[in-house]
N, C-alpha and C positions, 0 to 999 in steps of 0.2 A: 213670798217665800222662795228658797232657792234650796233646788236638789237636785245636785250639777250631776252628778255620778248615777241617778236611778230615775227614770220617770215613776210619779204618781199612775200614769197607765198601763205599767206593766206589772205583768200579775207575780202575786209575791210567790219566793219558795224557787227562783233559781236565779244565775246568774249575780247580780248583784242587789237584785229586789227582794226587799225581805220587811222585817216591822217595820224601816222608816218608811217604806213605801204606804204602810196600813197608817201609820202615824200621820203624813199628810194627809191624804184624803181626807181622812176621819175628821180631822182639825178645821183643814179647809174649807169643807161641807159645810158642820155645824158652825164653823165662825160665819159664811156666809149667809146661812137662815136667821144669823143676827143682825143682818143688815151690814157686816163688813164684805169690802168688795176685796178679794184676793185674786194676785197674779203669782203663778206657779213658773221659774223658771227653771228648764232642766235642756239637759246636752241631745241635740238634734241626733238620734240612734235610728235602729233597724224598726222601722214600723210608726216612727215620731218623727212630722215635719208639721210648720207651720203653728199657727194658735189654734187651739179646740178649746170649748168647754168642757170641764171634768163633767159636768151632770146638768140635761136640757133643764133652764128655770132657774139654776144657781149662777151668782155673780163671780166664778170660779172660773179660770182660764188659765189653762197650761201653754206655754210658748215654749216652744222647742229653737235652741239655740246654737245656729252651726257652731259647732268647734271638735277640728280632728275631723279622721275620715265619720262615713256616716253606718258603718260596720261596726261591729259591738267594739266597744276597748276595755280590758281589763280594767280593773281598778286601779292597780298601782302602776298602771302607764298614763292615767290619767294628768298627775301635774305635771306632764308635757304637755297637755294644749288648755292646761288653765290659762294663762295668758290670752290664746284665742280666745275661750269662753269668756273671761271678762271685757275682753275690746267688743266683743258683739254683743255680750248684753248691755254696755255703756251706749253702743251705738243705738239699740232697742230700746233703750229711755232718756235717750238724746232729747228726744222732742218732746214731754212730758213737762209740766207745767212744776214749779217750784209747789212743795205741798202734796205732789198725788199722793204722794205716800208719809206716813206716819211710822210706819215701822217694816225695817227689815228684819225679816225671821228664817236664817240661815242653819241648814239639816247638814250634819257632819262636816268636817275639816276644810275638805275640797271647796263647798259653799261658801263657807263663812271667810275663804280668802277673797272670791270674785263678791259676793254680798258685801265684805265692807265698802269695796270701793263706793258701787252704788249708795250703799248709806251714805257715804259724805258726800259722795254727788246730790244728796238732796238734804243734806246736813240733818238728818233723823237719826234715830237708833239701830244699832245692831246687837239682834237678839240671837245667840247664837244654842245650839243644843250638840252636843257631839254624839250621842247615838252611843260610838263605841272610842275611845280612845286609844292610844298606840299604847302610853307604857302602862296600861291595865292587861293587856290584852299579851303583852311581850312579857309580863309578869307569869302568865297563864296558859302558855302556847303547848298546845299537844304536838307529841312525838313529833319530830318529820317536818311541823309546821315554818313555816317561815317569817321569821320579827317584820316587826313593822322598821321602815327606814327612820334613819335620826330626821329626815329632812323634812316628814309627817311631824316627828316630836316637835320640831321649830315651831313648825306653823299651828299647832294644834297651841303649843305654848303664847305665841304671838295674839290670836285668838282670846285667848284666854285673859291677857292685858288689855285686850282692846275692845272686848265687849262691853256694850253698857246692861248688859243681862245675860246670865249662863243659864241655859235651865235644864236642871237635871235629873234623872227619871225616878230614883230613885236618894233617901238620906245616904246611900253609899258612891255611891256616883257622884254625890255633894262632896263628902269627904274625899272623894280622889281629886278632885278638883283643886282644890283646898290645901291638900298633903302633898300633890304628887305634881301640883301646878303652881303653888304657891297663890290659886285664885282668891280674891278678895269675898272673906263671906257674904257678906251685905251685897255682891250683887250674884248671888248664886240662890235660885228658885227653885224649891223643890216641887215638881210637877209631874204626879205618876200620870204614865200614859191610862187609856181605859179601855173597855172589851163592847164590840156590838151587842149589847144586850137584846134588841130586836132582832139579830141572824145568830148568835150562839146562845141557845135554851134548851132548857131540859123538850125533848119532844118522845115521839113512839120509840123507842130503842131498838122495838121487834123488828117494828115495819122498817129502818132504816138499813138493820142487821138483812134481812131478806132483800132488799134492793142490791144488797153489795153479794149475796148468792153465798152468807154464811150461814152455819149449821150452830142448834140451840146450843151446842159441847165448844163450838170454837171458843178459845181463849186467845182474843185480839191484842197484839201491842203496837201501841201507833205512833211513830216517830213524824215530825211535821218540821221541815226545814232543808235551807241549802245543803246537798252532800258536800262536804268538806272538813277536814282536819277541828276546826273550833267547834261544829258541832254536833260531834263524837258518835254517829251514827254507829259508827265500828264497835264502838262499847255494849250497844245494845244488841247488835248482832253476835257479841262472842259471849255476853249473858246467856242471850238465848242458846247458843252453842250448850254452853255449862249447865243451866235449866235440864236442856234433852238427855246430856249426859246422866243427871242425876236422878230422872222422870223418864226411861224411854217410851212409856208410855205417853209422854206430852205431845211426841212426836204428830199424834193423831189428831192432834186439838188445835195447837200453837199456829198461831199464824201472825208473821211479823210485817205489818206494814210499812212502808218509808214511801210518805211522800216529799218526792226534791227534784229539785234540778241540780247538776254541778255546779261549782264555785267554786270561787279564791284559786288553792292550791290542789284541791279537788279536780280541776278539771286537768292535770297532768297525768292521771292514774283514770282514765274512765276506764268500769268497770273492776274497778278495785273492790268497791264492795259485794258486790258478786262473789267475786275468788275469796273473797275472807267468808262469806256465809259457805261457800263451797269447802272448803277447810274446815268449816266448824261441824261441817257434815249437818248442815241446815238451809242448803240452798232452796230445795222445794218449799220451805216453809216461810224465806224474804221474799215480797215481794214490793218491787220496787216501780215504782209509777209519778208520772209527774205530776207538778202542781196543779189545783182544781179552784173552780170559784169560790167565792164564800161560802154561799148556801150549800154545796156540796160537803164542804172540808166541814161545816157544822154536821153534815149527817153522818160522815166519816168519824168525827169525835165521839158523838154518840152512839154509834155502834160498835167502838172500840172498849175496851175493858180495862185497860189504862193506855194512860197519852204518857210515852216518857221523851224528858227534855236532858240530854244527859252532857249539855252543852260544857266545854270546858269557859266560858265567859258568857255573860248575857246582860246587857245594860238594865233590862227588866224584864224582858220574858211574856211576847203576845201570847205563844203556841199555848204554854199554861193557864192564864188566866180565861182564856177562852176554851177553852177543854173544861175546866171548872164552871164556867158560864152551862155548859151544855150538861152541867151534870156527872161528867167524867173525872176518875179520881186518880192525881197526873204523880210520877215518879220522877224528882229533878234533882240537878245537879248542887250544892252547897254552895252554889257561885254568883258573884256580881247584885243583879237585883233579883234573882229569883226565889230567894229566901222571901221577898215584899211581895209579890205575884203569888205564890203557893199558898203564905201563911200558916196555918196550922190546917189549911183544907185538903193537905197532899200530902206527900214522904217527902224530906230533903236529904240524900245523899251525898257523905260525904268521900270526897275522892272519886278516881274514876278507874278503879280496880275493876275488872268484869264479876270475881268471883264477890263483890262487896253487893256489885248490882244486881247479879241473881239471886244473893242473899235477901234484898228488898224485893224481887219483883215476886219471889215464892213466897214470901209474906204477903205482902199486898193479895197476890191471887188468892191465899187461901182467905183471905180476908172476904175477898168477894165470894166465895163459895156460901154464905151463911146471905140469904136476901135480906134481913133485918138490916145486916151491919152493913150492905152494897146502897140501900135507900138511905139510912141514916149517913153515913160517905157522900152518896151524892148529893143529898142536900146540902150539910155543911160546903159543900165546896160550891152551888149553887150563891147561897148564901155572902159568903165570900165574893164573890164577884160581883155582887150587885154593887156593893161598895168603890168599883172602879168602872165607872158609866166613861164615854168619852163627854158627857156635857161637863161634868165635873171637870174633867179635862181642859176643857176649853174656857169656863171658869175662871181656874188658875192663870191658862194662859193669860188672859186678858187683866188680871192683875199683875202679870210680870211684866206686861207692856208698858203700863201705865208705869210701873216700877222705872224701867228703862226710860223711859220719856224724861222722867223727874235726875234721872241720873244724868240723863245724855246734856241737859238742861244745866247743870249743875257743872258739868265739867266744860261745855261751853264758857261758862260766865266764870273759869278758872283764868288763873294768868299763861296758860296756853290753851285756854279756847279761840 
């Protein structure tokens, strides 16, 4: 696997780490307790050198691979030193035996440029997934936000002709592919991501609420992602503005979580969301805190009273399905894949008007005020997620290998193989 731009070891929810980061691991683990042996490459960063095992006992090794300084780098500085990143991981399986590998499985754009090469250097497939692409995402860009470059479209396009498997997270994600790439259906695999069912479950509600030092009256909303323009934190905080206005009485209850780190375009404005809660005349009530482990952010879930996702794009949407894993019943945006993540176990909102969102979040709330209809909610949305395991996950995957192998096979034995 190659995920040039993020290690698998850094924890999700800032910077550039976020579901792909949960999407390898998860993938990698479970594909290696099936006996597949997996090599993780990613860009030699702040805290990443040398090879590690993701996890003592698994056949799972992430190599970190110089290219650029060894200081964080933006994302979109990044295809300046892809060329280094492909000369050093060409160099780092120089010596590898024709055959170690069967399949390349490259995570976003930046990857699947330096992973092709590899793949013909052992003349196997390349299986590529984009996570998020540019003109989805330039389709959809919030205020202020900044497009993605034409020079991303190229290669994202490039890509796109030259895989022998797309896999996509979601049937909408298929069809952008399709529509907006001109991708070949027959090699585009529909493959929802899935949710830790053994770390996100319904558990004690109380006793997690009392660990975080809430009171039985709080009414929690919990935002879980990078702070930045695409995943509209700002929406949820000028709701919650509009809520107090219309409730001052909420004042005394309300309490808005965000957990994040800066990103993207985010990180020009830190402390911007601050000054918009301070504006909204609800600063005492955001509270803003950085990413937490797994185990943690499931107790967070379920002490939260709704989890809202009020993302302007989302290829398919961890933070919700895992919120619904735990029981919690999530308020999201009408966008990308999170209509197949929510289901019918959540609210889907459409647009990203504040006064539209506070229209749903004082629904939802009264909804919870009634226990019948808060347990009957949180099952269905329980319910819901069982149905997106990562083994299932990983399933898929390994039929799209195969998939790929018979293609890759197939266009070899073409008049330009």
């Amino acid at each position: 696997m190659v995920s040039l731009h993020t290690s698998p070891l850094q924890r999700p929810g800032t910077g550039d780490a976020g579901g792909l980061n949960v999407y390898v691991v998860e993938t990698a683990t479970r594909l290696a307790r099936r006996g597949v042996e997996v090599d993780i490459f990613t860009r030699a960063g702040p805290g990443g050198a040398g090879s590690v095992e993701l996890e003592p006992g698994l056949d799972v090794t992430v190599h970190h691979v110089p290219a650029g300084p060894r200081e964080g780098v933006p994302k979109d500085e990044l295809p300046g030193h892809l060329c280094a990143f492909a000369d050093d991981l060409s160099r780092h399986v120089a010596g590898l035996a024709e055959g170690h590998y069967d399949v390349i499985h490259a995570h976003y754009w930046l990857s699947g440029q330096a992973g092709g090469l590899t793949a013909r250097r052992f003349d196997v497939p390349l299986v590529q997934t984009m996570h998020t692409m540019a003109r989805v995402k330039n389709a959809a860009l919030a205020d202020g936000d900044t497009p993605e470059p034409p020079a991303r479209v190229a290669g994202e396009q490039e890509l796109v002709d030259r895989a022998d498997a797309l896999v996509a997270n979601t049937p909408a994600e298929a069809r952008d592919l399709v529509q907006l790439y001109s991708a070949d259906p027959a090699r585009v695999h529909v493959v929802p991501p899935g949710v830790a069912l053994e770390t996100f479950r319904p558990g004690d509600r109380d006793a997690d609420r009392r660990a975080l030092g809430l009171a039985p009256q709080d009414r929690v909303l919990l935002f879980v992602g990078r702070i930045q323009p695409l995943k509209a934190p700002d929406v949820l905080v000028r709701a919650a503005g509009e809520l107090v206005r219309r409730d001052p009485a909420l004042r005394d209850r309300l309490v808005v979580s965000v957990l994040g780190g800066l990103s993207g375009s985010g990180t020009a404005t830190p402390g911007a969301l601050q000054q918009l809660a301070a504006a909204e005349g609800v600063e005492g009530l955001v509270h803003v805190a950085p990413p937490v482990t797994r185990e943690e952010l499931a107790g967070r879930m379920r002490a939260a009273d709704l989890v809202v996702v009020p993302s302007h794009n989302e290829s398919f949407g961890l933070v919700a399905i895992e919120a619904l894993a735990c029981g919690t019943p999530v308020l999201a945006a009408r966008v990308g894949g999170l209509p197949l993540a929510v289901g019918e176990a959540g609210v889907l909102v459409d647009g990203h008007d504040p006064t539209t969102w506070a229209d749903a979040l004082q629904q939802a709330l009264g909804r919870l005020e009634d226990p019948q209809e808060r347990a009957a909610w949180s099952a269905q949305g329980v319910a819901h997620a069982q149905g997106y395991s990562w083994e299932r996950t990983v399933d898929a995957l390994l039929a799209a290998y195969a998939a790929a192998k018979d293609t890759h096979a197939r266009r070899r034995g073409g008049p330009h193989g």
